[in-house]
Structures are given as C-alpha cells and as structure tokens.
N, CA, C and O atoms as a Maestro MAE file, in Angstrom:
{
 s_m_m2io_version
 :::
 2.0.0
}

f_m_ct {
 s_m_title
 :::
 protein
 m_atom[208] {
  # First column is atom index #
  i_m_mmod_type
  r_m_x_coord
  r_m_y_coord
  r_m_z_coord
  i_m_residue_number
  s_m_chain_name
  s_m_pdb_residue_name
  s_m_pdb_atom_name
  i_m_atomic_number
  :::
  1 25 18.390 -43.773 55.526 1 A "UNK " " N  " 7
  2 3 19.021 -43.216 56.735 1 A "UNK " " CA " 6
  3 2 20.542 -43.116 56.552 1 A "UNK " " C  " 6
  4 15 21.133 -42.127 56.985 1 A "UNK " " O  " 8
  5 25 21.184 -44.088 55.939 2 A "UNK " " N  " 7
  6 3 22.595 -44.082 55.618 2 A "UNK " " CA " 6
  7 2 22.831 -43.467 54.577 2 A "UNK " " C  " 6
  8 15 23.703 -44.133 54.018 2 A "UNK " " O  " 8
  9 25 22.551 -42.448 53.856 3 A "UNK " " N  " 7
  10 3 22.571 -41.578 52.808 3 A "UNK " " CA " 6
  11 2 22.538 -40.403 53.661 3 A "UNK " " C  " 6
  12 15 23.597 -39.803 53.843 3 A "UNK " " O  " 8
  13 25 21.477 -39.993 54.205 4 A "UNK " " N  " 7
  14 3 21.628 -38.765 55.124 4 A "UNK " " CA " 6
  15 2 22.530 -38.470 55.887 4 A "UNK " " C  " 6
  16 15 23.041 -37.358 56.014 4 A "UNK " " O  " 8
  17 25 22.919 -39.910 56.720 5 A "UNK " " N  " 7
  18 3 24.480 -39.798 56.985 5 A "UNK " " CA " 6
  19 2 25.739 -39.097 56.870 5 A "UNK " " C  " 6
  20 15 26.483 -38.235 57.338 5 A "UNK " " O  " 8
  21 25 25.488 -40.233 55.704 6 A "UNK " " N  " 7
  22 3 26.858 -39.967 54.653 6 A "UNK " " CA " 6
  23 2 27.059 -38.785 54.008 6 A "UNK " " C  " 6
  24 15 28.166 -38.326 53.725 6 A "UNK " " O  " 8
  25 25 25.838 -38.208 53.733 7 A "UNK " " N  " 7
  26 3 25.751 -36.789 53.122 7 A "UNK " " CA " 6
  27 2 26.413 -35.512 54.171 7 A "UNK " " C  " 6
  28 15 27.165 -34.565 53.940 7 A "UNK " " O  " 8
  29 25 25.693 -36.035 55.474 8 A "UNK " " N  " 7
  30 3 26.444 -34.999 56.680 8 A "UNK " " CA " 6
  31 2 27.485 -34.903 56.646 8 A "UNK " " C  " 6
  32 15 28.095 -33.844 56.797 8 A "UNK " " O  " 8
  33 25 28.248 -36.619 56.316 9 A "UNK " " N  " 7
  34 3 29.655 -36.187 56.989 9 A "UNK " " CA " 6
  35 2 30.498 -35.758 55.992 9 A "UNK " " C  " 6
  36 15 31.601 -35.365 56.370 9 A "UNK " " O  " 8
  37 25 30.215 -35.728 54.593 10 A "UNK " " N  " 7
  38 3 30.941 -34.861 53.301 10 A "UNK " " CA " 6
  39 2 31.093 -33.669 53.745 10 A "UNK " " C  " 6
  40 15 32.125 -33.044 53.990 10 A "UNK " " O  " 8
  41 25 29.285 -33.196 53.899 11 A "UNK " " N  " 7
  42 3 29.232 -31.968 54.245 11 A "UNK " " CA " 6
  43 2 30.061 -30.802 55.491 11 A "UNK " " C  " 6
  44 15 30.252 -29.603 55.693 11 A "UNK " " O  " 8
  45 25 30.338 -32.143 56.064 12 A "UNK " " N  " 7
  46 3 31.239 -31.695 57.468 12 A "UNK " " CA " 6
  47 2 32.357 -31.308 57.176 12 A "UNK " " C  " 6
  48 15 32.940 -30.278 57.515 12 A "UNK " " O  " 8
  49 25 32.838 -32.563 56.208 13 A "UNK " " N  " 7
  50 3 34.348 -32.504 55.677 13 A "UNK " " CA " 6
  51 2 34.679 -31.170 54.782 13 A "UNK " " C  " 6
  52 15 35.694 -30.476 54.730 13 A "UNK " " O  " 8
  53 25 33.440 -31.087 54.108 14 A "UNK " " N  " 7
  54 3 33.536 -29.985 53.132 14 A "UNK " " CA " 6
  55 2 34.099 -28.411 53.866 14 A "UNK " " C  " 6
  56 15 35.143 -27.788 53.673 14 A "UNK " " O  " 8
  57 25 32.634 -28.046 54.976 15 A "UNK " " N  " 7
  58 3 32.799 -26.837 55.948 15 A "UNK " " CA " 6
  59 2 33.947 -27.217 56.506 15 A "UNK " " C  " 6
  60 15 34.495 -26.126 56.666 15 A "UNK " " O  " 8
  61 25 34.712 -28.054 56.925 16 A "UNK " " N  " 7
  62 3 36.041 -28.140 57.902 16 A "UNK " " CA " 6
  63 2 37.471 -27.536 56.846 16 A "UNK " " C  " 6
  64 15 38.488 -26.855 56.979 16 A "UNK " " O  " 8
  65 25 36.861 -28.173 55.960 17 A "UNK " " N  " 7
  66 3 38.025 -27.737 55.067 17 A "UNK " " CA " 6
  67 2 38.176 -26.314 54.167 17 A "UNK " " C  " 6
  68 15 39.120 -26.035 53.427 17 A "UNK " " O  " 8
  69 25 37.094 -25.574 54.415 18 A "UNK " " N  " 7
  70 3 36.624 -24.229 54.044 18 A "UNK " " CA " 6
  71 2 37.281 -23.399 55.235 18 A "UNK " " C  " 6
  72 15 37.800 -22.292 55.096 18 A "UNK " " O  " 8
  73 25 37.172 -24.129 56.463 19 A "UNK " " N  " 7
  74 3 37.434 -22.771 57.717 19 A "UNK " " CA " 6
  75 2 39.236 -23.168 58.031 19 A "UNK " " C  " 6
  76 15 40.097 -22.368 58.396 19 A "UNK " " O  " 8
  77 25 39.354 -24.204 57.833 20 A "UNK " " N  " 7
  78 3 41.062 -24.751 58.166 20 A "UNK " " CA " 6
  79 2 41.829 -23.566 57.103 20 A "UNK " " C  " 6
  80 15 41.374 -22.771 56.281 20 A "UNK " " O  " 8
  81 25 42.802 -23.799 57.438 21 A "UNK " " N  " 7
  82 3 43.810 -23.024 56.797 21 A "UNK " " CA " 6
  83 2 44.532 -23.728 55.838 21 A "UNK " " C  " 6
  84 15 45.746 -23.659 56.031 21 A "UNK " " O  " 8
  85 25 44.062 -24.646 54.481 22 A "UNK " " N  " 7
  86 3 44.276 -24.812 54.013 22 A "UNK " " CA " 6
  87 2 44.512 -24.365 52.024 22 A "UNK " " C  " 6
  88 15 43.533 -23.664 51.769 22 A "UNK " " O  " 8
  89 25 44.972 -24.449 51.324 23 A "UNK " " N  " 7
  90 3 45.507 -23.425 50.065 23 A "UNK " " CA " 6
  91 2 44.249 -23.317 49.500 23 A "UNK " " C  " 6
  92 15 43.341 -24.037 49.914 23 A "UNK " " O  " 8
  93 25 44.044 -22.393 48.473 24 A "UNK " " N  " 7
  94 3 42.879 -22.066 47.496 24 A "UNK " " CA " 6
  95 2 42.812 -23.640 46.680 24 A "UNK " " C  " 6
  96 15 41.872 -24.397 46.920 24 A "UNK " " O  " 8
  97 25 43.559 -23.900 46.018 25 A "UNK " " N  " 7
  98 3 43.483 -25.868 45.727 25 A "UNK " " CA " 6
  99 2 43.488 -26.382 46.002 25 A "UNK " " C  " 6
  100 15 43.245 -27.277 45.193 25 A "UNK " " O  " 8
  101 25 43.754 -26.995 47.659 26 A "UNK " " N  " 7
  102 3 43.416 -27.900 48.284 26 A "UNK " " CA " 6
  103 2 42.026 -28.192 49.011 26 A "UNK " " C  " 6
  104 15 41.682 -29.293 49.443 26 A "UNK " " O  " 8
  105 25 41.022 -26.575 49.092 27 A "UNK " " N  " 7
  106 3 39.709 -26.460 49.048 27 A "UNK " " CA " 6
  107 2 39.092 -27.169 48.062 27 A "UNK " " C  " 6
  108 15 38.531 -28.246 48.264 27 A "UNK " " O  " 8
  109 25 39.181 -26.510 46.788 28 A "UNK " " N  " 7
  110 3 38.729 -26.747 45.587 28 A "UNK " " CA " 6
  111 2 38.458 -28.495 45.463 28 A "UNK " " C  " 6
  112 15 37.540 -29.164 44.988 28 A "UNK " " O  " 8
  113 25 39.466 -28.757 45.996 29 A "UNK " " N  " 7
  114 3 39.767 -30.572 45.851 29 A "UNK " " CA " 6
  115 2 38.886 -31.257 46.272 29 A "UNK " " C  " 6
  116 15 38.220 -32.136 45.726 29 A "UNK " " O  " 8
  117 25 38.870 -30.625 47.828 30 A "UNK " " N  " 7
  118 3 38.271 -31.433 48.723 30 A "UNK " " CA " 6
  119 2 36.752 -30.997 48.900 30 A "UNK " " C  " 6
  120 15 35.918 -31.759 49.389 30 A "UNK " " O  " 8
  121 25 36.486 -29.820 48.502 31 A "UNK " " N  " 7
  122 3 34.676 -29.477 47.963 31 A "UNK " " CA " 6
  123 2 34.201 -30.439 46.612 31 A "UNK " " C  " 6
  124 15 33.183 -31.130 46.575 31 A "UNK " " O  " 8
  125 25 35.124 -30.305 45.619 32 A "UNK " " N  " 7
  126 3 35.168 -31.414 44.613 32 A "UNK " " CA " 6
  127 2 34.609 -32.554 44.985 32 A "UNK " " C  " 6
  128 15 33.498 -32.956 44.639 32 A "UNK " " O  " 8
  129 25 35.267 -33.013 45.597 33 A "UNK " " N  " 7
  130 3 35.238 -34.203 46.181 33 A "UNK " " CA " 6
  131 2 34.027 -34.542 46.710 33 A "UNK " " C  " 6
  132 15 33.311 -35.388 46.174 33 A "UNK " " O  " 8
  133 25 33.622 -33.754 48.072 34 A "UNK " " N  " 7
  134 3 32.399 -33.691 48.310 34 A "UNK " " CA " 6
  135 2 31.638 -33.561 47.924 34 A "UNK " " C  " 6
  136 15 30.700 -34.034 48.566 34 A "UNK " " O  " 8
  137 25 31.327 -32.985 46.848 35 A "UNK " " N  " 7
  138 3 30.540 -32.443 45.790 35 A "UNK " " CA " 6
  139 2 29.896 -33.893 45.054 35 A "UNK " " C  " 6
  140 15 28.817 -34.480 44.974 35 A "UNK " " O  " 8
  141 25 30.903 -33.997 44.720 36 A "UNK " " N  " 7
  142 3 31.019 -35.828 44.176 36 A "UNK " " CA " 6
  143 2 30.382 -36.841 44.932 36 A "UNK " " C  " 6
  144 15 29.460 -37.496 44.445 36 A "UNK " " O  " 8
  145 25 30.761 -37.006 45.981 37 A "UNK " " N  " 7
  146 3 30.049 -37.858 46.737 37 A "UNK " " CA " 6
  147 2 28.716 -37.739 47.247 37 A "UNK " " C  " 6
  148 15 27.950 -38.679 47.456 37 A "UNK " " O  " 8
  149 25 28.463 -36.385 47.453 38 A "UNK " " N  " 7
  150 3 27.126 -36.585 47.707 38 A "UNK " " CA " 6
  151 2 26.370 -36.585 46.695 38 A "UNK " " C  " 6
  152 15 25.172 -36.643 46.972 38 A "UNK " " O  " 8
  153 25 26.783 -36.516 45.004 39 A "UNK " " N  " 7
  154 3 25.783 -36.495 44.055 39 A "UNK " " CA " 6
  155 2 25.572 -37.948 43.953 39 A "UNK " " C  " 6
  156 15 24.402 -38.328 43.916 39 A "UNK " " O  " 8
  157 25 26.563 -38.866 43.900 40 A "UNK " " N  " 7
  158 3 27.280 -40.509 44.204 40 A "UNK " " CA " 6
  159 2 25.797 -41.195 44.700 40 A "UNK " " C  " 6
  160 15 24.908 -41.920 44.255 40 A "UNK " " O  " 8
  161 25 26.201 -40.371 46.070 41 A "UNK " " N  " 7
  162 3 24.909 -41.002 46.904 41 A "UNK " " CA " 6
  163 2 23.777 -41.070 46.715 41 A "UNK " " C  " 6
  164 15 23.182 -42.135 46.880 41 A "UNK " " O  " 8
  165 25 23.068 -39.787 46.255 42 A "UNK " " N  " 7
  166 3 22.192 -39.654 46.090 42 A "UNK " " CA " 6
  167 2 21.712 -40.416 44.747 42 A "UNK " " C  " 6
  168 15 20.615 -40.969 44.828 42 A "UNK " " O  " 8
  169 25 22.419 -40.510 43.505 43 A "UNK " " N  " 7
  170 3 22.624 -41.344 42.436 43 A "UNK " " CA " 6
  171 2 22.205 -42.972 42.990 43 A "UNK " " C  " 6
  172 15 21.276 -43.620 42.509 43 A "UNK " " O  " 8
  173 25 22.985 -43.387 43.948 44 A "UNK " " N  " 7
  174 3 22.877 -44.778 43.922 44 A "UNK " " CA " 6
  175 2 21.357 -45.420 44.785 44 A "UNK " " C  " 6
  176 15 20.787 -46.510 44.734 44 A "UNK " " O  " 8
  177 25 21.084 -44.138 45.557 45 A "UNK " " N  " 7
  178 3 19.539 -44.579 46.415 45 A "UNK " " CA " 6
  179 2 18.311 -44.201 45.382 45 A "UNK " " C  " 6
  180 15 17.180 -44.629 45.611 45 A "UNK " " O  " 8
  181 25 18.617 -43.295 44.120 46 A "UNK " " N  " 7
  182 3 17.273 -42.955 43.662 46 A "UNK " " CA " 6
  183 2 16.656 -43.565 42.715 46 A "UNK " " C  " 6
  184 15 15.508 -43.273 42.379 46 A "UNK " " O  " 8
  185 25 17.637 -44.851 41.963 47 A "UNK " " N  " 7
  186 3 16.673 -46.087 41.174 47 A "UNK " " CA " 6
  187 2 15.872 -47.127 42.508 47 A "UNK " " C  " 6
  188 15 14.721 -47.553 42.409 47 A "UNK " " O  " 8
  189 25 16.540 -47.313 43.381 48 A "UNK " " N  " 7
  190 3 15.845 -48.144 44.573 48 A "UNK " " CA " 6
  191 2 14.612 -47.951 44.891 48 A "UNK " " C  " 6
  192 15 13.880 -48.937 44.974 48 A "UNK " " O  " 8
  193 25 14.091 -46.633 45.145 49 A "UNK " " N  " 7
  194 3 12.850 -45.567 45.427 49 A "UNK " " CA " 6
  195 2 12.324 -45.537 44.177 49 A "UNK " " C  " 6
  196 15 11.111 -45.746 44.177 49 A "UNK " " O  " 8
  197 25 12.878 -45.324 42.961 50 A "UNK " " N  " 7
  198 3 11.785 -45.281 41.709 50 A "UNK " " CA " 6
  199 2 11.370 -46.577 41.371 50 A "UNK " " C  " 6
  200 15 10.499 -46.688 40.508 50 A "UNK " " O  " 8
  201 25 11.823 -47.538 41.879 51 A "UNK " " N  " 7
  202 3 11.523 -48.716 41.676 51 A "UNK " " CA " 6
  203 2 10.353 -49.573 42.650 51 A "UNK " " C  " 6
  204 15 9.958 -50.694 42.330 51 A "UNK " " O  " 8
  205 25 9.865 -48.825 43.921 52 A "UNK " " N  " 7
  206 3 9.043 -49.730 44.758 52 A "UNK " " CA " 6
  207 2 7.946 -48.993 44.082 52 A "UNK " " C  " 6
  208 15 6.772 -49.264 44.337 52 A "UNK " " O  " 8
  :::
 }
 m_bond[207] {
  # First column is bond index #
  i_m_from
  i_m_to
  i_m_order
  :::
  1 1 2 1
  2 2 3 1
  3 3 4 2
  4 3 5 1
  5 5 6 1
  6 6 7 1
  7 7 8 2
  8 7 9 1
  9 9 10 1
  10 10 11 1
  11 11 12 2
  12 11 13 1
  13 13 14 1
  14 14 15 1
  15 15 16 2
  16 15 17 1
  17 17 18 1
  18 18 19 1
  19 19 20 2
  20 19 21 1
  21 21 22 1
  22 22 23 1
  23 23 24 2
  24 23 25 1
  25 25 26 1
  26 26 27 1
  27 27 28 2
  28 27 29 1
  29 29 30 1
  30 30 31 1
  31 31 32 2
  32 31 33 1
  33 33 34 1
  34 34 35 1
  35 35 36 2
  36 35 37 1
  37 37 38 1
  38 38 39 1
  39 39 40 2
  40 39 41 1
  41 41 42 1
  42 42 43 1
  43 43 44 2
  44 43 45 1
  45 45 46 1
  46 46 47 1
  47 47 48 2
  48 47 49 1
  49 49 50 1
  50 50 51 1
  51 51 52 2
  52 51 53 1
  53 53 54 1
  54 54 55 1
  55 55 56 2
  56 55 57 1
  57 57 58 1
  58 58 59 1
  59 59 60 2
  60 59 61 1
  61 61 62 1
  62 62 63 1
  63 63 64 2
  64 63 65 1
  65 65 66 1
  66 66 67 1
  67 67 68 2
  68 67 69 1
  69 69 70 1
  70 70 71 1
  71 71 72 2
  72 71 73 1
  73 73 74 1
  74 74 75 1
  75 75 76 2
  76 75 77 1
  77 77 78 1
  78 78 79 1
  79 79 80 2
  80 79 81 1
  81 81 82 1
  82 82 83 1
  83 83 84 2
  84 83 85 1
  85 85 86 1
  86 86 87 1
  87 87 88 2
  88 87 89 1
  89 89 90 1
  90 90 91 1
  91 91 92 2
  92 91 93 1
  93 93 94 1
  94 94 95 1
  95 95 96 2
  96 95 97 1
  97 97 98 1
  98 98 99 1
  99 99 100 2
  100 99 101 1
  101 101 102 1
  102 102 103 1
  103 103 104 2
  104 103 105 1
  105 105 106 1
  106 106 107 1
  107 107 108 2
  108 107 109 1
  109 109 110 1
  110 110 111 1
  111 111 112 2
  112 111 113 1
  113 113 114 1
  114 114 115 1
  115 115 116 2
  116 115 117 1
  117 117 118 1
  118 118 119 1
  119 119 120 2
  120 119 121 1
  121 121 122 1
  122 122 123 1
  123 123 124 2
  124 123 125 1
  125 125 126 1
  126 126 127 1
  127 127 128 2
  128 127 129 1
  129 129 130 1
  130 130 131 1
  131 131 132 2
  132 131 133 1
  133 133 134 1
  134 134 135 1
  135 135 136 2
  136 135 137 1
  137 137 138 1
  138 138 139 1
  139 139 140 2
  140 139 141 1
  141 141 142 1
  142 142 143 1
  143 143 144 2
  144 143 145 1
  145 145 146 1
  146 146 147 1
  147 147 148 2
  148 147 149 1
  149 149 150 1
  150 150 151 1
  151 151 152 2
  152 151 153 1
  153 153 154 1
  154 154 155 1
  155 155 156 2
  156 155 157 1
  157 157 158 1
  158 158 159 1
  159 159 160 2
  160 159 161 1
  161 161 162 1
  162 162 163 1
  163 163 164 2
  164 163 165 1
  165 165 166 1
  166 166 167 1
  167 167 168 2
  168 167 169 1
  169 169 170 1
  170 170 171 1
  171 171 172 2
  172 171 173 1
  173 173 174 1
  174 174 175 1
  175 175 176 2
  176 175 177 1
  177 177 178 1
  178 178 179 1
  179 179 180 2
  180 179 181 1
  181 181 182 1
  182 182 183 1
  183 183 184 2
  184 183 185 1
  185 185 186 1
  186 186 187 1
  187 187 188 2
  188 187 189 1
  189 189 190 1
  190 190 191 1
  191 191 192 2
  192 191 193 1
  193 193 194 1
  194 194 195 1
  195 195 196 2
  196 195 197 1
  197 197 198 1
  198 198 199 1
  199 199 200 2
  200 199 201 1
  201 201 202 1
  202 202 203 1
  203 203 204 2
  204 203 205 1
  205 205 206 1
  206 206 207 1
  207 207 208 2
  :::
 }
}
C-alpha cells in the first residue's frame, strides 16, 4: 500500500513539474528523478513478494 503511495506522489510531482513553467532542464531533472524513485520502489518491494 505504501509503494502505491509513494509511486502517486512522484508521479504527481513529475505531472506538476511538466505543466509549471519551469526550464527544459529543470523538467528533465525532476522526471529523472521521478523516474528513479519509482523504479527505487518498486526495486525494494519485489524481493519481499518473491520471497513469501
């Protein structure tokens, strides 16, 4: 449940920072980023599940 979360609120951060008026690299950064974290996440819940 806290993965799905967490995934939303990247994802939020991501779209917020796509529609703001912020530079062509400071997108890039902050999709990066997001990008990152939700692979992160998903990385750290999927030995837990291959494991029960």
């Amino acid at each position: 449940m806290k993965k799905i979360i967490l995934m939303a609120v990247l994802v939020i951060c991501a779209v917020v920072s796509l529609i703001s008026g912020l530079s062509a690299v400071n997108k890039a950064v902050v999709v990066a980023v997001c990008a990152f974290g939700c692979f992160y996440v998903a990385k750290l819940d999927t030995p837990k599940q291959d494991q029960k």
